[in-house]
C-alpha positions as CSV (number, residue, x, y, z in Angstrom):
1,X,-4.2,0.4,7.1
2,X,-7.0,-1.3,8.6
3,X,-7.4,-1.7,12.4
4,X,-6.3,-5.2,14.2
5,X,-8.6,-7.3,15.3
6,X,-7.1,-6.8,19.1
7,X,-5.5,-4.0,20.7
8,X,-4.7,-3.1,24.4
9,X,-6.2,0.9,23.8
10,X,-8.0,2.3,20.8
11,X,-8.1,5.7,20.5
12,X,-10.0,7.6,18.2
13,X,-9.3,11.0,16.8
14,X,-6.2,12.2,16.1
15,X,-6.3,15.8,17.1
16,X,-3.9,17.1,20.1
17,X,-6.0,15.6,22.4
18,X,-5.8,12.0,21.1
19,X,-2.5,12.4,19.9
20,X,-1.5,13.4,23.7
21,X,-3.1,10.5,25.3
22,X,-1.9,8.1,22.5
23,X,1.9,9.0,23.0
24,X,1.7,9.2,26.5
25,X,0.1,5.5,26.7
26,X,2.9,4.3,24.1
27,X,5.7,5.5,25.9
28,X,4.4,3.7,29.2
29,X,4.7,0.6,27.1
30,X,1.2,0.0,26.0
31,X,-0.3,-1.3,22.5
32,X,-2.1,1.8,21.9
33,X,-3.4,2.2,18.2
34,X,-4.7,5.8,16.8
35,X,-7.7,5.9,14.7
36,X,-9.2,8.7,12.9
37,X,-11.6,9.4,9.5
38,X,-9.4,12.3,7.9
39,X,-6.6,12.0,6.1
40,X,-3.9,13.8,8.2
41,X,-3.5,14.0,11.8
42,X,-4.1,16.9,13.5
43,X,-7.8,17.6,13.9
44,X,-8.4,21.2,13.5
45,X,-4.8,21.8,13.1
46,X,-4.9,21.4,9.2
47,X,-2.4,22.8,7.0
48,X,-2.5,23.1,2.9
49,X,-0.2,24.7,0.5
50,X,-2.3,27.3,-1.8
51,X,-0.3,28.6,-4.9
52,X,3.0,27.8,-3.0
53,X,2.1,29.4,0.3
54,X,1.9,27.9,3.4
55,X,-2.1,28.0,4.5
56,X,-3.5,27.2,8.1
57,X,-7.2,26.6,8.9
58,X,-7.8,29.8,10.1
59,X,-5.2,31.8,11.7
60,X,-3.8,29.9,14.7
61,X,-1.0,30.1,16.9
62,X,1.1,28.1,18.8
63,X,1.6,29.7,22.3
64,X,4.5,29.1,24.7
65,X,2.8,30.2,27.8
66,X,0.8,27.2,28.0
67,X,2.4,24.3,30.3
68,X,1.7,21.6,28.0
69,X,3.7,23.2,25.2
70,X,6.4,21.7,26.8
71,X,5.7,18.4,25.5
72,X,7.1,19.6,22.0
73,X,10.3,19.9,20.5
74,X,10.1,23.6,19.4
75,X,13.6,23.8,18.0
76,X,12.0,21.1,15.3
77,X,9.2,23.0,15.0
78,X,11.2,26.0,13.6
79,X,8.9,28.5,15.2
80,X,8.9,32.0,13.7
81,X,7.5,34.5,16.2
82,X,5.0,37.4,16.6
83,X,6.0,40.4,18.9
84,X,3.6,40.5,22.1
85,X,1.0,43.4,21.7
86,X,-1.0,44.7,18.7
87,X,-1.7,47.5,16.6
88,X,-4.7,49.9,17.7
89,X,-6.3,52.1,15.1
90,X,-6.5,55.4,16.4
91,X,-8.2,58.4,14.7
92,X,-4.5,59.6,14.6
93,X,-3.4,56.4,12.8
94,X,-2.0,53.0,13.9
95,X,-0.6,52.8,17.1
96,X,1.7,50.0,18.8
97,X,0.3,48.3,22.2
98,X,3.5,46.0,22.9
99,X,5.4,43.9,25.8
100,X,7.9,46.5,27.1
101,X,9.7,43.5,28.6
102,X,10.9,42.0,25.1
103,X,10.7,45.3,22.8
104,X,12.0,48.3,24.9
105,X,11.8,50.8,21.9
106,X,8.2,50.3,22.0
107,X,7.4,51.6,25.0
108,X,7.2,55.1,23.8
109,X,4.6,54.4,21.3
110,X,2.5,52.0,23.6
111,X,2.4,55.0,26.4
112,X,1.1,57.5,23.9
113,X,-1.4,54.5,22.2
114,X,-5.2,55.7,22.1
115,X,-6.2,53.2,25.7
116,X,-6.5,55.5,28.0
117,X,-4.4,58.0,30.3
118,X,-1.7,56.3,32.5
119,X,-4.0,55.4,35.3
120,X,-5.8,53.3,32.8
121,X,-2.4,52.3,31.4
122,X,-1.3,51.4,34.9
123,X,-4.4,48.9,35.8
124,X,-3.9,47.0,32.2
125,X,-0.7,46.8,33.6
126,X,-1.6,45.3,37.1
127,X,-4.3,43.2,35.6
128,X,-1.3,42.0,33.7
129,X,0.4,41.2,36.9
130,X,-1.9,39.4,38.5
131,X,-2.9,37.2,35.9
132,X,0.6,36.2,34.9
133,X,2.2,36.1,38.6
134,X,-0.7,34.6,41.2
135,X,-0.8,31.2,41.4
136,X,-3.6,29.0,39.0
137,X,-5.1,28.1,42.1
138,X,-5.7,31.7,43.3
139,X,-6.9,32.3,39.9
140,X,-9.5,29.7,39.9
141,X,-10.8,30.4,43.4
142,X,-11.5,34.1,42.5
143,X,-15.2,35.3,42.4
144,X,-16.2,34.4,39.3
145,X,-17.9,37.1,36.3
146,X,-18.2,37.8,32.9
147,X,-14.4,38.5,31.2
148,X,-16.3,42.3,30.3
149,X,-16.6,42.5,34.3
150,X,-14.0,41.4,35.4
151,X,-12.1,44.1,33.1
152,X,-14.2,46.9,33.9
153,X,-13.6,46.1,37.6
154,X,-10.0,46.2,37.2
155,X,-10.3,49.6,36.1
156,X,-9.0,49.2,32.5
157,X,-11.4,51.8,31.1
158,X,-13.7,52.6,28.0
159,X,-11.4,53.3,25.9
160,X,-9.0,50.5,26.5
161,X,-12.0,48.0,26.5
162,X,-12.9,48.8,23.3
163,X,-10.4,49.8,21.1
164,X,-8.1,47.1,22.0
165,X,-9.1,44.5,24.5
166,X,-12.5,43.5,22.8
167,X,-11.1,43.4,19.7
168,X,-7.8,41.5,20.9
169,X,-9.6,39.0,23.4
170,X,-12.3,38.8,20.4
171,X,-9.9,36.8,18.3
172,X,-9.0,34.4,21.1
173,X,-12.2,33.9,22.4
174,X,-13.9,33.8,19.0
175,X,-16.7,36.1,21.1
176,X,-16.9,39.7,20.6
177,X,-19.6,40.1,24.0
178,X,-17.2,39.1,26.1
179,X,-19.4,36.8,27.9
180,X,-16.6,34.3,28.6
181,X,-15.8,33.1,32.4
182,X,-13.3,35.6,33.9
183,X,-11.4,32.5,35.5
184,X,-11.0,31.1,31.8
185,X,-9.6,34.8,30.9
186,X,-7.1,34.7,33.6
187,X,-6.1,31.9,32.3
188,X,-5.5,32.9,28.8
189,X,-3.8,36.2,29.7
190,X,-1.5,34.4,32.1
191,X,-0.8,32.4,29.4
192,X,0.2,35.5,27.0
193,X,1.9,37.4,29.7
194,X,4.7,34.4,30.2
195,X,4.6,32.8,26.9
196,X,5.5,34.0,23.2
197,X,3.3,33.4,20.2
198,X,4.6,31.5,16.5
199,X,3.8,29.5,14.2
200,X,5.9,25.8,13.0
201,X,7.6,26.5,9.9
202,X,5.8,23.9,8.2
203,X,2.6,25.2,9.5
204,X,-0.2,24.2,12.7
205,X,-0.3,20.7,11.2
206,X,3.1,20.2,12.0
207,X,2.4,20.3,15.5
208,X,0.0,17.4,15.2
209,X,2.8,15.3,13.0
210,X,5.1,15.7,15.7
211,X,3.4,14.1,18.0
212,X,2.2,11.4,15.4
213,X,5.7,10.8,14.3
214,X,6.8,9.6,18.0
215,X,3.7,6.4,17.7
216,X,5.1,3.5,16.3
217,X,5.1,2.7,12.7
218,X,1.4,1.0,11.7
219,X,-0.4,1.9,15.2
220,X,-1.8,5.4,13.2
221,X,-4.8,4.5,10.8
222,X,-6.1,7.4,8.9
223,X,-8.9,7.5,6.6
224,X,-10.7,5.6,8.8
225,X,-14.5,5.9,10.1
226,X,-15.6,4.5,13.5
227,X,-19.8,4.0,13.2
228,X,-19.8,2.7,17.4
229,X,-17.6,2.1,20.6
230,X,-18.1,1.0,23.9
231,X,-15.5,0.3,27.1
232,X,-14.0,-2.9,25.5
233,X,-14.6,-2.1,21.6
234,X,-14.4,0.0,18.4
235,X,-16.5,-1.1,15.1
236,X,-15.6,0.5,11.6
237,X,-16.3,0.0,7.9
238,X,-14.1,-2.8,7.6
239,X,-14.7,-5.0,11.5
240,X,-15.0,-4.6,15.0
241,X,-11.3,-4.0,17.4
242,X,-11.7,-5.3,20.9
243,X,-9.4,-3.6,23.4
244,X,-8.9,-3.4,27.4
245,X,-9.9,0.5,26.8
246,X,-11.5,2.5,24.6
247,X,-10.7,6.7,24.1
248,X,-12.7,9.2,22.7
249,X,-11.2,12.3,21.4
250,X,-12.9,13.5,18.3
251,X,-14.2,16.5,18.3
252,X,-17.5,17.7,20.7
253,X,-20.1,16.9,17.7
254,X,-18.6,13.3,16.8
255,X,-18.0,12.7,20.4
256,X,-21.8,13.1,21.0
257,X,-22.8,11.4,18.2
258,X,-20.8,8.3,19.7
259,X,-21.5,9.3,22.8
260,X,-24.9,10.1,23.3
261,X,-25.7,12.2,26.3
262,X,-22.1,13.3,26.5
263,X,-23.4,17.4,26.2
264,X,-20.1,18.3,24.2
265,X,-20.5,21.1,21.7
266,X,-18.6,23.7,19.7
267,X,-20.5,26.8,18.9
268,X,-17.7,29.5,18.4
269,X,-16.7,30.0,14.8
270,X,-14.2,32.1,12.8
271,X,-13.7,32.9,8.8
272,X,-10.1,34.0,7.5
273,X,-9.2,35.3,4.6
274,X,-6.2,34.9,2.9
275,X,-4.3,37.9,1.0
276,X,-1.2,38.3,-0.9
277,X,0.6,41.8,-0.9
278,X,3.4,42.4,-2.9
279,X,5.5,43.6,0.5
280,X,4.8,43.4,3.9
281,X,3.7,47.6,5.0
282,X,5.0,46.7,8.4
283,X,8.0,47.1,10.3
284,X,7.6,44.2,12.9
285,X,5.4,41.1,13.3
286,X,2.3,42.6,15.9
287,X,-1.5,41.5,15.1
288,X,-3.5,44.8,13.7
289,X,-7.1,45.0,15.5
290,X,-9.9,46.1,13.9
291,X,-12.4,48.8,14.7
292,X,-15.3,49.3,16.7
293,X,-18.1,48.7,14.0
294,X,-16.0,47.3,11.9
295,X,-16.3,43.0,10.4
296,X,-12.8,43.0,11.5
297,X,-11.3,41.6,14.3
298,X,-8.1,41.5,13.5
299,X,-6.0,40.8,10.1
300,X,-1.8,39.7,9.8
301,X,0.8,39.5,7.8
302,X,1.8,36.0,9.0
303,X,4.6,35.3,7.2
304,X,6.3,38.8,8.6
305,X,6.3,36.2,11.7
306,X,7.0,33.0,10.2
307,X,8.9,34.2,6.5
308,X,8.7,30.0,5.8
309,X,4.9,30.7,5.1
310,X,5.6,33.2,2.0
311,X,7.3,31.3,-1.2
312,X,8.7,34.2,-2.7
313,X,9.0,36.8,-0.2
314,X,5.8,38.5,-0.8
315,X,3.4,39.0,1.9
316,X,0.9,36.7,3.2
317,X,-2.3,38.1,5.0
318,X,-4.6,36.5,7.8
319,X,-7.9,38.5,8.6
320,X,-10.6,37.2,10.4
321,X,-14.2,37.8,11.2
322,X,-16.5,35.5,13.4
323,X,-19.5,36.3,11.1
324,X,-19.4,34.6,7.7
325,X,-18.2,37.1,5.5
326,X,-17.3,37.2,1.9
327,X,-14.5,38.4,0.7
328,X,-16.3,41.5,-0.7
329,X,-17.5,42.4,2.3
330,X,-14.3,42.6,4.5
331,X,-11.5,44.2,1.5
332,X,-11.8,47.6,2.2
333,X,-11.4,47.0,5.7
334,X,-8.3,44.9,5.5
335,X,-6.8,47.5,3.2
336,X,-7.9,50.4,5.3
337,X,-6.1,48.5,8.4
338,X,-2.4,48.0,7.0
339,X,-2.6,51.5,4.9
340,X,-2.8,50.0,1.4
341,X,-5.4,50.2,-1.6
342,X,-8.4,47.6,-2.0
343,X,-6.4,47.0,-5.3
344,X,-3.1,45.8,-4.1
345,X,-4.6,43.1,-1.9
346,X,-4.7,39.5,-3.8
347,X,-7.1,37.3,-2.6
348,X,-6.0,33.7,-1.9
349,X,-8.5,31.6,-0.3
350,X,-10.8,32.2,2.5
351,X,-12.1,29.6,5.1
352,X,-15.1,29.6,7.4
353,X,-15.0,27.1,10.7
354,X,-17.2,26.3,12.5
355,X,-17.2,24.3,15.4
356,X,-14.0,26.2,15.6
357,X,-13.7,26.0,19.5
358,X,-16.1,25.0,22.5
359,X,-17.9,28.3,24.8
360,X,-15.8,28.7,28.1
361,X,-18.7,30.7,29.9
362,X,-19.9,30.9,33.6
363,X,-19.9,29.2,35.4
364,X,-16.2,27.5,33.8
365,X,-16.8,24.2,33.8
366,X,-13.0,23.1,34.3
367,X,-11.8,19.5,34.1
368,X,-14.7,17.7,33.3
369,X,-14.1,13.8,34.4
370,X,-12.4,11.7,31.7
371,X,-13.0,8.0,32.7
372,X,-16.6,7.2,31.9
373,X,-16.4,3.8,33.7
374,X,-16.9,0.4,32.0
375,X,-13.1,1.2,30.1
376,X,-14.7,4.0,28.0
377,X,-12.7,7.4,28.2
378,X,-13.0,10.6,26.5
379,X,-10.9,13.6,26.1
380,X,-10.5,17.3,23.9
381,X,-10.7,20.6,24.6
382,X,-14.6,20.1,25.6
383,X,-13.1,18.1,28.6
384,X,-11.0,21.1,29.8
385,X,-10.0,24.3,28.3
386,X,-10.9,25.5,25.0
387,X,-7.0,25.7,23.4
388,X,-4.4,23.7,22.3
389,X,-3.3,23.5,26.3
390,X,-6.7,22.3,27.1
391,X,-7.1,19.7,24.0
392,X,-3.4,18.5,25.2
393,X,-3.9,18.8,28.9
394,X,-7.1,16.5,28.7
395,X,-5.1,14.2,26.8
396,X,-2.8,13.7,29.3
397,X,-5.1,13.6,31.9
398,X,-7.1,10.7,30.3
399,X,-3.9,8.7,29.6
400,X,-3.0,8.5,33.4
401,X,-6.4,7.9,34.0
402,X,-6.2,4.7,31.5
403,X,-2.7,3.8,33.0
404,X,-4.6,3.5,36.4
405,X,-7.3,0.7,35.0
406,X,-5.0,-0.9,33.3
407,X,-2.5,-1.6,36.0
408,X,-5.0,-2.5,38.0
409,X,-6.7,-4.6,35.8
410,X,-3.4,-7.0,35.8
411,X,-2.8,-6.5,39.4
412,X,-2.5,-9.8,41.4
413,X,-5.3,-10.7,43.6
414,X,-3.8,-11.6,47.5
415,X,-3.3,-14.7,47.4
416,X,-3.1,-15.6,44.5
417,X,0.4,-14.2,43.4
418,X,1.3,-18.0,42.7
C-alpha cells in the first residue's frame, strides 16, 4: 500500500526503533504512518523457516533485564528460556558457569569450573554485584576504560578473562579485543544479572510483529523505498508525503545516506551457522563458549531453549564466529564443543551480517540528540545503545520528543485563543 499524500508523522524503518516511536505516537492519538523497503517488519530482527525449522538472522536473544522489554507482552511471545551462565571448555572437559540464584544444583560445578580459585570466583561475583545493584547513574559516572580494564581491575583474573568472559562478552559485543566502553559493559551485565534470556516462539521477528500488530490497519507500508526526506516531507517511488514531522530510523548506513553528515555506522559483524543433530547432547539450555584460538565464540542448541524452533524434536544448532567463516572451516570445532562427531552435525544454512550492530567504544557516546530541528527526527540503536533496549529506548525517546513539537505547534498564541 502506497503512502498518502498527507500524514501528521512519517516514519521510516520499521525496526524496533521505528516501530517504538510509531506506537508510542499512535497511542497518543496521532496519524503516524510506518514506512519501510523490506518486506517484514522488524529490521534486523528477521525470521525464516528452513526445512521446517524455525531460523533467526543470526543468533539473537530477547533479554528481560532490559527496561524497555517491558513494553511487550511476553506471555504472547511464548518465550522459551536459556539458563543464565555458559559452558567453559576445560582441558578436563566442559564445565557449567551458572546463576546460583535460579539453578542451585549448579553451583557445585560452577565452583570447581576452570576461572580461577575462589578469590577470583569471589570478584566475578562482586563485579556481578555492582553492576546489577548500583544505580545507572553511578554506573555512568564511573571513570571510564576499556571493558578488558575494567575487568582486569576488578580482579577477575587470567584465567577467568579468557576462558569465559572474552569469549562470553565476545558474542554480545560482537568484539573479541574487548575494546568496548566499560560504562556500556556495566550496562550489559546489569542487564544479565536481573534479566533472563529467550527467544519468541515464533522466532526474533515476532517481536517486531508485535509491535506492528498494535498500528492501525493501512498506516504500515512495506516494500516501500524512500529516495529523500526532510522536516515536513518523505518522497518514494510512487510521490512525495507531506507531514508535520518526519522520523528516521533505518539503520546507521541508510540513515546516512538520507542523512548526510549524520556519522552513524555499524561496523560489528557476526556469521552463524545452522546445524541439525539428531538429539540434543545436553542436559540444560546454557550457551557453550569456544576456545582460546579457536573461530568459535560460542555455538547452541537453541531449540533445547525454545523446543517451538525444532519441527520434529531433533536439535537445532547456532554457532557463531565474527570472522566470515565457511562452514568448513568451523565443523570440527562445533562438533569438538558439544562432544559429537564432524559427521553427525547437518548443516542447515549459514548467515553472515554485517552491519550487525554499531561500536559502543570510549568514550560511550550515550543518548545522542534525537530532534534534528526543522521537524526532522532520527532514532536506532546508533542514537543510544547498541541492543534491542537501545533501538527501543531511542524510539521512545524520539516519540516524546515529536509529541513536544507537535503540541506545541497547535498551541494557541495569547491572545488569540478566540
Amino acid at each position: 500500500m502506497t503512502l498518502p499524500s498527507r500524514a501528521e508523522v512519517v516514519v521510516v524503518g520499521a525496526g524496533l526503533a521505528g516501530l517504538s516511536a510509531a506506537t508510542r505516537l499512535a497511542a497518543a492519538g496521532r496519524d503516524v504512518h510506518l514506512v519501510d523497503a523490506a518486506g517484514h517488519v522488524g529490521g534486523r530482527l528477521t525470521t525464516t523457516r528452513v526445512d521446517g525449522f524455525t531460523v533467526d538472522r543470526g543468533f539473537q536473544v530477547l533479554n528481560t533485564g532490559y527496561p524497555r522489554v517491558a513494553d511487550l507482552d511476553l506471555d504472547a511471545l511464548d518465550m522459551g528460556w536459556f539458563w543464565t551462565g555458559a559452558v567453559v571448555q576445560g582441558d578436563s572437559g566442559p564445565h557449567r558457569v551458572v546463576d546460583p540464584r535460579q539453578h542451585l544444583g549448579a553451583l557445585l560445578d560452577t565452583v570447581r569450573a576452570p576461572i580461577g580459585g575462589l578469590p577470583r570466583k569471589a570478584a566475578l561475583a562482586a563485579f556481578s554485584a555492582r553492576a546489577g545493584y548500583l544505580p545507572v547513574s553511578r554506573l555512568l559516572a564511573a571513570p571510564e576504560r576499556t571493558a578488558e580494564e575494567a575487568l582486569r581491575a576488578a580482579g577477575v583474573g587470567e584465567q577467568a578473562l579468557e576462558t569465559f568472559l572474552r569469549p562470553f562478552l565476545s558474542g554480545v559485543l560482537l568484539e573479541d579485543r574487548l575494546t568496548t566502553s566499560s560504562r556500556y559493559l556495566d550496562l550489559v551485565w546489569r542487564s544479565l544479572v536481573r534479566g533472563r534470556v529467550g527467544l519468541p516462539a515464533a522466532g526474533m521477528q515476532s517481536v517486531g510483529q508485535q509491535l506492528a500488530d498494535r498500528l492501525p490497519a493501512g498506516h504500515v507500508h512495506l516494500g516501500v523505498r524512500v529516495t529523500a526526506v526532510d522536516g515536513r516531507s518523505v518522497r518514494t517511488a510512487t510521490g512525495t508525503t507531506t507531514a508535520d514531522a518526519v522520523v528516521v530510523a533505518t539503520d546507521p548506513d541508510t540513515a546516512t545516506g538520507l542523512l548526510p553528515g549524520l556519522g552513524a555506522s555499524a561496523p560489528r559483524q557476526v556469521t552463524t551457522h545452522l546445524h541439525v543433530l539428531p538429539a540434543s547432547p545436553w542436559p540444560a539450555p546454557l550457551i557453550v563458549l569456544g576456545r582460546p584460538g579457536g573461530h568459535l565464540v560460542n555455538t547452541v542448541v537453541v531449540s533445547d531453549a525454545q523446543p517451538a524452533y525444532s519441527p520434529d524434536r531433533r536439535a537445532l544448532v547456532a554457532s557463531s564466529t565474527l570472522q566470515p567463516t565457511r562452514e568448513a572451516d568451523v565443523r570440527a570445532e562445533i562438533a569438538r564443543a558439544h562432544g559429537v562427531g564432524p559427521g553427525d552435525l547437518d548443516h542447515l544454512t549459514s548467515v553472515t551480517v554485517t552491519g550487525a550492530q554499531p561500536a559502543a567504544t570510549v568514550p560511550l557516546q550515550h543518548r545522542r540528540p534525537v530532534d534534528l530541528g526543522e521537524g526532522l527526527f532520527v532514532c536506532g540503536d546508533h542514537r543510544d545503545t547498541p541492543s534491542i533496549q537501545g533501538a527501543m529506548a531511542s524510539g521512545a525517546r524520539t516519540a516524546r520528543a515529536v509529541l513536544r513539537r507537535l503540541t506545541a505547534s497547535t498551541a494557541p498564541v495569547p491572545g488569540n485563543e478566540g
